[in-house]
Backbone as numpy.savetxt, mean C-alpha at the origin, in Angstrom:
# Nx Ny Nz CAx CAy CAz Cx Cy Cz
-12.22 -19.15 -3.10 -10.85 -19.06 -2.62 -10.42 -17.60 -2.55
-9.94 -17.43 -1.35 -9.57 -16.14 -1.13 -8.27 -15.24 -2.03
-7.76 -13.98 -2.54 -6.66 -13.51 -3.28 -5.98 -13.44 -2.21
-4.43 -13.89 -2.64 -3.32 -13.38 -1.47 -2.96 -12.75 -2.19
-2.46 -10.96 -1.19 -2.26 -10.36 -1.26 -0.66 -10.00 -0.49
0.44 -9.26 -1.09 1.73 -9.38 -0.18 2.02 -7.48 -0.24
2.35 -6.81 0.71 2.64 -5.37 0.74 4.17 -4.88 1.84
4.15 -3.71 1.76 5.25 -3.27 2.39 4.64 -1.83 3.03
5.29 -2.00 4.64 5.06 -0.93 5.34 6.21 0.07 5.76
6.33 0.86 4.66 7.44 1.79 5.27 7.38 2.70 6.42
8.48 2.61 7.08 8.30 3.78 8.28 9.65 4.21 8.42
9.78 5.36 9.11 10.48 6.76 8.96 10.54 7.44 10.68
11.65 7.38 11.10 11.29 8.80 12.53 11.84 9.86 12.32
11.11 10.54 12.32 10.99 12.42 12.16 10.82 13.19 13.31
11.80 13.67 13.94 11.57 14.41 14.98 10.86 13.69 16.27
11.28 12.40 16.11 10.93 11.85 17.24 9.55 11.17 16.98
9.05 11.01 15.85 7.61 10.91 15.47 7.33 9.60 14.47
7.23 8.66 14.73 7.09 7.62 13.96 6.20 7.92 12.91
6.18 7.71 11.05 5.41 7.94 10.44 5.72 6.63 9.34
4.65 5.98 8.94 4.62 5.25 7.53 4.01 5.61 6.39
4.77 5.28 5.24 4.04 5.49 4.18 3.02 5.14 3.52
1.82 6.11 3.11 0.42 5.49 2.42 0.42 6.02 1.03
0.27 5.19 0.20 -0.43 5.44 -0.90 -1.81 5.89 -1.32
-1.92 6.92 -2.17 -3.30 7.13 -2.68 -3.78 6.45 -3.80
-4.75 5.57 -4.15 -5.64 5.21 -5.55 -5.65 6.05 -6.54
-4.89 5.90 -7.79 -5.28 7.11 -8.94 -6.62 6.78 -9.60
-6.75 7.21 -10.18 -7.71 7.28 -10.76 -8.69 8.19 -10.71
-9.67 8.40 -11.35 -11.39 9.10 -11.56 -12.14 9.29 -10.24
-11.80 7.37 -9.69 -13.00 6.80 -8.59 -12.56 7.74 -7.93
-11.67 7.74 -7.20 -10.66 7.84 -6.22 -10.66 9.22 -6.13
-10.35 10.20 -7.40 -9.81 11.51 -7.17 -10.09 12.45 -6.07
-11.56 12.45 -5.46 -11.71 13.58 -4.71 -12.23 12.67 -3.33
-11.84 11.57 -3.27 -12.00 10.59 -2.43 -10.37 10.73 -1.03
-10.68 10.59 0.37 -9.07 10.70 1.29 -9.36 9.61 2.08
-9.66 10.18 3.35 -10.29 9.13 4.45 -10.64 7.97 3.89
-10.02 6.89 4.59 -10.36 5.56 4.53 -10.36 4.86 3.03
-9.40 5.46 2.09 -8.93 4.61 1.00 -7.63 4.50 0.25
-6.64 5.28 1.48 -5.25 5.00 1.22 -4.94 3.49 1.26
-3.72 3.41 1.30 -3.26 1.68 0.96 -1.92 1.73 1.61
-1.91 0.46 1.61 0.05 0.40 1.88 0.42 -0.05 0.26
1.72 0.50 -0.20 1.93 -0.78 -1.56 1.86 -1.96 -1.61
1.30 -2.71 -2.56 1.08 -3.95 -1.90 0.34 -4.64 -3.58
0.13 -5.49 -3.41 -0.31 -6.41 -4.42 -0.06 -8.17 -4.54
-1.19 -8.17 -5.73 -1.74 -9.81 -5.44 -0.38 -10.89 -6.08
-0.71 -11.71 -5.05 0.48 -12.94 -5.74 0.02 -13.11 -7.34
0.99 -13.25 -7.76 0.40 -14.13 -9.36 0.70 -15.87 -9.39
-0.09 -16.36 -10.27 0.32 -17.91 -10.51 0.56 -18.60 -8.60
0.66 -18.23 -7.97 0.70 -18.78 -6.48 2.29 -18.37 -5.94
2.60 -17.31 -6.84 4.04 -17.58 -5.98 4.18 -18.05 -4.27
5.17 -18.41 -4.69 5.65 -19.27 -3.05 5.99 -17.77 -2.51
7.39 -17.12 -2.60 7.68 -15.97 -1.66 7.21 -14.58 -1.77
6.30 -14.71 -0.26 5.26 -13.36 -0.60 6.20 -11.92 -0.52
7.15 -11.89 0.34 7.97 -11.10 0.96 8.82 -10.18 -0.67
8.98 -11.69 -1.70 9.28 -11.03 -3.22 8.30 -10.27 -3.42
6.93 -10.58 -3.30 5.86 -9.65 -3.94 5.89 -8.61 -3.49
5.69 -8.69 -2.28 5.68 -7.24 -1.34 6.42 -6.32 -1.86
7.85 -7.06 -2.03 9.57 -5.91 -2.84 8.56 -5.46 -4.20
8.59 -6.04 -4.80 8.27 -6.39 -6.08 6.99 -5.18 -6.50
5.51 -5.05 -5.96 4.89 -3.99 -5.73 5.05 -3.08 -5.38
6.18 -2.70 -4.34 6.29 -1.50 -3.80 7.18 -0.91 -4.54
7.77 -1.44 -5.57 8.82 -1.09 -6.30 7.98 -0.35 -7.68
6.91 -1.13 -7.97 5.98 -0.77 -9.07 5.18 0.43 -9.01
4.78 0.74 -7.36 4.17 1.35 -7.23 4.52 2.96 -6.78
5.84 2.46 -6.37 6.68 3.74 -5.82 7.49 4.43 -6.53
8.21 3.26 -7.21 9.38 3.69 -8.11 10.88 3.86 -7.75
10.63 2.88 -6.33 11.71 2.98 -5.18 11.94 1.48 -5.10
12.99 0.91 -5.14 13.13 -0.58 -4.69 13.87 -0.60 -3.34
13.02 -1.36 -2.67 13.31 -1.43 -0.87 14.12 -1.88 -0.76
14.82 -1.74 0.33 15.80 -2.00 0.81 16.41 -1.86 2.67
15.83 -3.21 2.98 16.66 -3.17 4.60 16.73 -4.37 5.29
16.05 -4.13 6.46 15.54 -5.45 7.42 14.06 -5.28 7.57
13.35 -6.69 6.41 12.21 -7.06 6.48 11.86 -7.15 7.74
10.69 -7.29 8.58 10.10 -7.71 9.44 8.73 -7.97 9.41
8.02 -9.12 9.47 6.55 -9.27 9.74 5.80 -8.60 10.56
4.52 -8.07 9.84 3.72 -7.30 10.97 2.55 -8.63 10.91
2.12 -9.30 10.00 0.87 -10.03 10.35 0.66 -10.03 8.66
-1.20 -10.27 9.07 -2.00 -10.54 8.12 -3.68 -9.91 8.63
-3.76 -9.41 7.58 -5.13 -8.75 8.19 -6.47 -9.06 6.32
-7.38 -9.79 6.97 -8.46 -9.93 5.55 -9.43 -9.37 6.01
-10.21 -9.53 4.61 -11.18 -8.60 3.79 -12.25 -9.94 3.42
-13.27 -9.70 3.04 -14.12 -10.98 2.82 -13.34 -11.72 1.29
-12.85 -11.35 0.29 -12.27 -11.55 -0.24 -10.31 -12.03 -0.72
-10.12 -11.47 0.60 -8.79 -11.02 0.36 -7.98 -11.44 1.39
-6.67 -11.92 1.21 -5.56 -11.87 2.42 -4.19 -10.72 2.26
-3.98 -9.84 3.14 -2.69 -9.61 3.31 -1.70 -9.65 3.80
-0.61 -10.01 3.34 0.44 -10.15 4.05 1.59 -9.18 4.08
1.84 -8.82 5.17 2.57 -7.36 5.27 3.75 -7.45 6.04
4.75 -6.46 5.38 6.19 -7.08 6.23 6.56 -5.27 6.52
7.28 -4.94 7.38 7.99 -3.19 7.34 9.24 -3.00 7.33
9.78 -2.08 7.17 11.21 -1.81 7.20 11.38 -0.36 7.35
12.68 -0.32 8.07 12.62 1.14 7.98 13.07 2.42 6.48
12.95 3.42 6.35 13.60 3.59 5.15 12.85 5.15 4.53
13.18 5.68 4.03 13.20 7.16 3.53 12.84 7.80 2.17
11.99 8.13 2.03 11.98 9.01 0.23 11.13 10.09 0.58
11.26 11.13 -1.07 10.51 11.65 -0.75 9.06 11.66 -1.61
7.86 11.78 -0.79 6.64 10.93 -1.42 6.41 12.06 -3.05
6.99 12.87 -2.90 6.27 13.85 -4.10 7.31 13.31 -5.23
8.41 12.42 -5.11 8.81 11.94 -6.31 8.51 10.69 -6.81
7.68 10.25 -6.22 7.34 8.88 -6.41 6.20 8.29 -7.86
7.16 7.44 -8.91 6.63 7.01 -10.16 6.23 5.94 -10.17
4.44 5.83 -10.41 3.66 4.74 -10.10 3.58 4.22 -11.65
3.25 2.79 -11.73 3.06 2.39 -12.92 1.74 2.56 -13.25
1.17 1.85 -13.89 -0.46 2.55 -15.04 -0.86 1.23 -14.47
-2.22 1.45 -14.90 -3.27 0.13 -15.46 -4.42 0.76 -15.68
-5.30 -0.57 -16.45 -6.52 -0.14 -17.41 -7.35 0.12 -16.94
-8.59 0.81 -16.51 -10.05 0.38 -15.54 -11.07 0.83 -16.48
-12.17 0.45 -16.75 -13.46 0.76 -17.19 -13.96 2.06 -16.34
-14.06 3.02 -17.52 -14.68 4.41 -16.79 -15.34 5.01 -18.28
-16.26 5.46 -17.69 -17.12 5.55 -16.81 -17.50 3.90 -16.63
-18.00 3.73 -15.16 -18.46 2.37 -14.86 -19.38 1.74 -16.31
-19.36 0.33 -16.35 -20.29 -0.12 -17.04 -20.76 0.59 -18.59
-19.40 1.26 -18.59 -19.17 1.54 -20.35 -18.80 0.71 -21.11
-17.74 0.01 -21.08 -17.21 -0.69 -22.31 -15.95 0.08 -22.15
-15.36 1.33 -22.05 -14.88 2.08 -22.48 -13.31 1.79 -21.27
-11.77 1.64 -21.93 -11.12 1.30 -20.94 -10.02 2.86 -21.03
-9.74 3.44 -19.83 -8.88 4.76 -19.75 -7.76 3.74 -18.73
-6.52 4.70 -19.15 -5.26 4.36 -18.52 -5.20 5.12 -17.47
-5.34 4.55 -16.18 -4.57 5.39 -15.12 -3.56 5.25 -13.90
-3.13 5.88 -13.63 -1.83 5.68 -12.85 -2.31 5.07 -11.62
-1.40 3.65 -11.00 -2.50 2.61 -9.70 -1.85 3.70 -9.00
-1.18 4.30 -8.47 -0.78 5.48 -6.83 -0.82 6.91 -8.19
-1.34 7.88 -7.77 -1.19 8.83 -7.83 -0.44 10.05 -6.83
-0.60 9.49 -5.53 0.18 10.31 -4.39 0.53 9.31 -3.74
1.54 9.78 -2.26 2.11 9.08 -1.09 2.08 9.99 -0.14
2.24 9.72 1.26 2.66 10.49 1.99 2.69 9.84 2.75
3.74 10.29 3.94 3.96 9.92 5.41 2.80 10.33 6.35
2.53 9.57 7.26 1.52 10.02 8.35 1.91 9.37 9.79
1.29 10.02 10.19 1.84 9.03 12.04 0.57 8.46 12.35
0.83 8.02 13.31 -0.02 6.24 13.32 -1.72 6.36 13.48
-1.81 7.99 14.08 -3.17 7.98 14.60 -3.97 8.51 13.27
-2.93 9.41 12.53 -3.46 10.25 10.76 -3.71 8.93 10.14
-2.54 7.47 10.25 -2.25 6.93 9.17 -3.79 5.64 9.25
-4.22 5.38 10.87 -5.88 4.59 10.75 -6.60 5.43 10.30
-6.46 6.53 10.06 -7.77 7.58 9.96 -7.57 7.33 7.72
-6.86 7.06 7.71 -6.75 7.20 6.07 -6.67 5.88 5.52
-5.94 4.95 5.63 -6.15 3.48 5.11 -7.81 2.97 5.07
-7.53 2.25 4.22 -9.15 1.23 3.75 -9.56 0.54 5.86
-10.42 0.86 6.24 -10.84 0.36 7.66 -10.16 -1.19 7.70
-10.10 -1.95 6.76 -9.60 -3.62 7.04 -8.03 -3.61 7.46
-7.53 -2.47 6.75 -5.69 -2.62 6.65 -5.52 -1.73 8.06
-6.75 -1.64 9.16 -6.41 -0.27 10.90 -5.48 -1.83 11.13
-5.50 -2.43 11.08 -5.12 -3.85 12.13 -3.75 -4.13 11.93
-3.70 -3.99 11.11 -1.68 -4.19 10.48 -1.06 -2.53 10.79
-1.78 -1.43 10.89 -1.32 -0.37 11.63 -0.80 -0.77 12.79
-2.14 -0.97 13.65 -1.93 -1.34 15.14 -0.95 -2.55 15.42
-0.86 -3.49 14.82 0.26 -4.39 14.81 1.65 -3.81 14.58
1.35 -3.19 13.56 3.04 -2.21 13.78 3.47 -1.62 14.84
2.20 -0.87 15.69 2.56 0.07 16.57 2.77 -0.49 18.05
2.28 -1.92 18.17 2.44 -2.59 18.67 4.07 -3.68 18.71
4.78 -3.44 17.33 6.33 -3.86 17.29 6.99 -3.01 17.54
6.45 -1.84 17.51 7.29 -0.48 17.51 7.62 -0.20 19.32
């Protein structure tokens, strides 16, 4: 059975320039890692919740340190052999260098035993649509292009 997954796509016009917000992976893995493993905020239902659109709020709030606020809109759903997401956007503004991500545990070094705390977003930033496929995980280009396609 597949994880559902619920996220939020922020976007912003700047000078005439459509840009959404990506998250970076904290951690070890991640650190010197760019291309193709940003994220949107986003995270897994728990227990089955019924309203994904709460989760979506609900993560991006965890992960940002910002609680959203506007007119939801559906972009789709885009999976992973494992995974479903469900992604909604809104428009809306911060700035990414203040943004307070919450923690969690991961095993590092791999296949130690050994568990270190690290922060799930370490960075954010705005990008425009052609920067922002070039940086997301390759599965989440499709909910780009679906945006840019409502846009």
């Amino acid at each position: 059975m597949k994880k559902i997954s619920a996220g939020l796509l922020m976007y912003r016009i700047k000078n005439g320039v459509t840009e959404v917000l990506l998250v970076h992976p904290g951690g070890p893995f991640y650190k010197n890692k760019d291309d193709g493993v940003w994220d949107i905020p986003k995270g897994e239902s728990e227990d089955h919740e019924k309203d994904l659109l709460e989760v979506a709020k609900r993560e991006f709030e965890e992960e940002i340190g910002w609680k959203p606020v506007g007119d939801f809109k559906s972009i789709g759903t885009c999976e992973r052999p494992n995974k479903i997401v469900h992604a909604w956007t809104f428009q809306g503004d911060c700035d990414p260098a203040t943004i307070k991500s919450n923690t969690c545990m991961v095993e590092w070094p791999p296949k130690s035993g050994k568990q270190i705390e690290i922060l799930e977003v370490d960075r954010a930033g705005f990008f425009d649509m052609s920067t922002a496929k070039q940086k997301v995980w390759p599965y989440l280009v499709p909910l780009i292009e679906m945006f840019e396609r409502m846009m």
